[in-house]
N, C-alpha and C positions, 0 to 999 in steps of 0.2 A: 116775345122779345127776341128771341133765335129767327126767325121770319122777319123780324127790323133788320139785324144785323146782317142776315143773307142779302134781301135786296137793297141794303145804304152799301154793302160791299161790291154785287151788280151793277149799282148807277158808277160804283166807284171805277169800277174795270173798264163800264162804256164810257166812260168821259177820261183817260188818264192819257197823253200823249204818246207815251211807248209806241212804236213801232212794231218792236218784238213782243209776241203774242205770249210764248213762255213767261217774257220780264213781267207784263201786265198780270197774267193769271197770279205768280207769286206773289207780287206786290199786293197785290189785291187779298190772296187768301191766305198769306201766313197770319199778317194783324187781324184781320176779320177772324179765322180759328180760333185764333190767344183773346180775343174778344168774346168769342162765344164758350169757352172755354173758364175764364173769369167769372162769367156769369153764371154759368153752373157752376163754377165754387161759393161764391157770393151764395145763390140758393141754396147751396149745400151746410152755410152755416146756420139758417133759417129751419130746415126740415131735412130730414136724412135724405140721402141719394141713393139711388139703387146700388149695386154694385159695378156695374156695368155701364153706366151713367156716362160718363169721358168716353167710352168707347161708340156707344149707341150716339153721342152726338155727334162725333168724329165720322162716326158712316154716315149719317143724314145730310150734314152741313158737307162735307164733301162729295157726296153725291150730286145731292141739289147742284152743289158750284159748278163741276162737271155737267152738270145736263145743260143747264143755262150759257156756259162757256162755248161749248160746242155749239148749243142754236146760234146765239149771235157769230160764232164764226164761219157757221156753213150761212146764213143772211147776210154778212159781210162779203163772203165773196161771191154769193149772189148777184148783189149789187154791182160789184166791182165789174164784174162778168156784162152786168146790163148797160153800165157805162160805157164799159169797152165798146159795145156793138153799137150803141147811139150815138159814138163817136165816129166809129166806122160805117155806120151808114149814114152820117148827113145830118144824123139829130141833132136837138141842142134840147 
C-alpha cells in the first residue's frame, strides 16, 4: 500500500502544472506523507507497530521521493538540453 501511494504521488508530481520545482515537490509530498502516515496508523489499530514505525517510513517514503525527484529532474533537463540543440540546429 506505501508503494501505491509513493507512485500515485510520482504520477502526481509529473503531471501537476507548477513551474517551480520546490512548489511541485511539496505539493506532492506533504499529503502523500500524511497519507502514508494514516495508513500506518489505520494498521496500527489492527496489529501492534514497532516502535520506530513513523520513523522507519518517514526515511523510506522520503528517500524513495528524493531519489525519483532528482531522476525525473536531471531527464527533464536533459530533454530540455536536447530541444535546445534541435532547435539550434535546424531540427524539428
Amino acid at each position: 500500500m506505501i508503494l501505491l501511494i509513493g507512485v500515485a504521488a510520482f504520477e502526481l508530481y509529473t503531471s501537476l502544472p507548477a513551474k517551480l520545482l520546490l512548489f511541485r515537490y511539496m505539493i506532492t509530498y506533504i499529503p502523500s506523507q500524511l497519507l502514508a502516515f494514516g495508513y500506518i496508523g489505520f494498521t496500527g489499530l489492527r496489529e501492534p507497530l514497532a516502535e520506530t514505525a513513523y520513523r522507519d517510513i518517514w526515511i523510506n517514503f522520503t528517500g524513495l521521493f528524493i531519489v525519483l525527484c532528482v531522476i525525473d529532474t536531471i531527464i527533464g533537463i536533459c530533454r530540455k538540453k536536447q530541444n535546445q540543440e534541435d532547435r539550434c540546429c535546424g531540427q524539428s
